[in-house]
N, C-alpha and C positions, 0 to 999 in steps of 0.2 A: 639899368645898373651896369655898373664899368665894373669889366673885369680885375681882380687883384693880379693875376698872371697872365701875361701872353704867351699862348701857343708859340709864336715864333721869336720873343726873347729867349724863352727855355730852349728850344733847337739851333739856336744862330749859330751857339760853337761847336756844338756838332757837326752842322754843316759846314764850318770854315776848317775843323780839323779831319775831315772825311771819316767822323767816329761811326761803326756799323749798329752801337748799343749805348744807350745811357741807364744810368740810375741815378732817379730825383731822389730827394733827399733837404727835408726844411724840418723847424723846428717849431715846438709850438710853445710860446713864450709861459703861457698858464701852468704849462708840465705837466698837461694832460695828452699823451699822446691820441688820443683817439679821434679817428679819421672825421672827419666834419661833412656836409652835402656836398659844399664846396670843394674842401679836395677831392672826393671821389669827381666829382664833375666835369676839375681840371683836370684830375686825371688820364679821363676816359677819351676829353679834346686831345690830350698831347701824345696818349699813345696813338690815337689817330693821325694826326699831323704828322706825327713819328713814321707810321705805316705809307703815308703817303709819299715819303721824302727818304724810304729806304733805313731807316732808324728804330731800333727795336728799341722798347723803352721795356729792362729788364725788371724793374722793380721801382715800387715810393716809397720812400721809405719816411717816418713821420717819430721824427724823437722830440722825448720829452725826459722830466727830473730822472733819468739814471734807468730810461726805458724807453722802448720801440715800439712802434708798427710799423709790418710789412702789408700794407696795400694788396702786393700779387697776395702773398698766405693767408690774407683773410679773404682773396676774393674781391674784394672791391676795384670797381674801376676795368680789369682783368677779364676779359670774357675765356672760360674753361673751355679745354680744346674739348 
């Protein structure tokens, strides 16, 4: 199975703008915000790729009809210190 996101699309401009933190942030066309295997997944790849290349990945954030999730506040993806 092919990924829908790469790890290093989502970091490229970070890395070209010397950013020390990002927050993802997509939407989910249904208007159910709620986080899917898949996002957590790609999450957990890109905070890694993130941690590897000096890039804290502050939050995902996941909107939908006129409402959010936050990834880190539910725990997903986020490993608790």
């Amino acid at each position: 199975m092919i990924p829908l996101v790469r790890v290093s699309e989502v970091l490229r401009e970070a890395v070209r703008e010397n950013c020390p933190a990002i927050i993802m942030v997509h939407n989910h066309p249904s208007g159910d915000p709620t986080p899917s295997k898949e996002d957590i997944k790609v999450t957990e790849e890109i905070i890694e790729g993130g941690r590897l290349l000096g890039i804290d990945v502050l939050d995902h954030l996941i909107i939908g009809e006129g409402r959010y999730v936050s990834l880190k506040e539910r725990g997903f993806g986020f490993k608790q210190p």
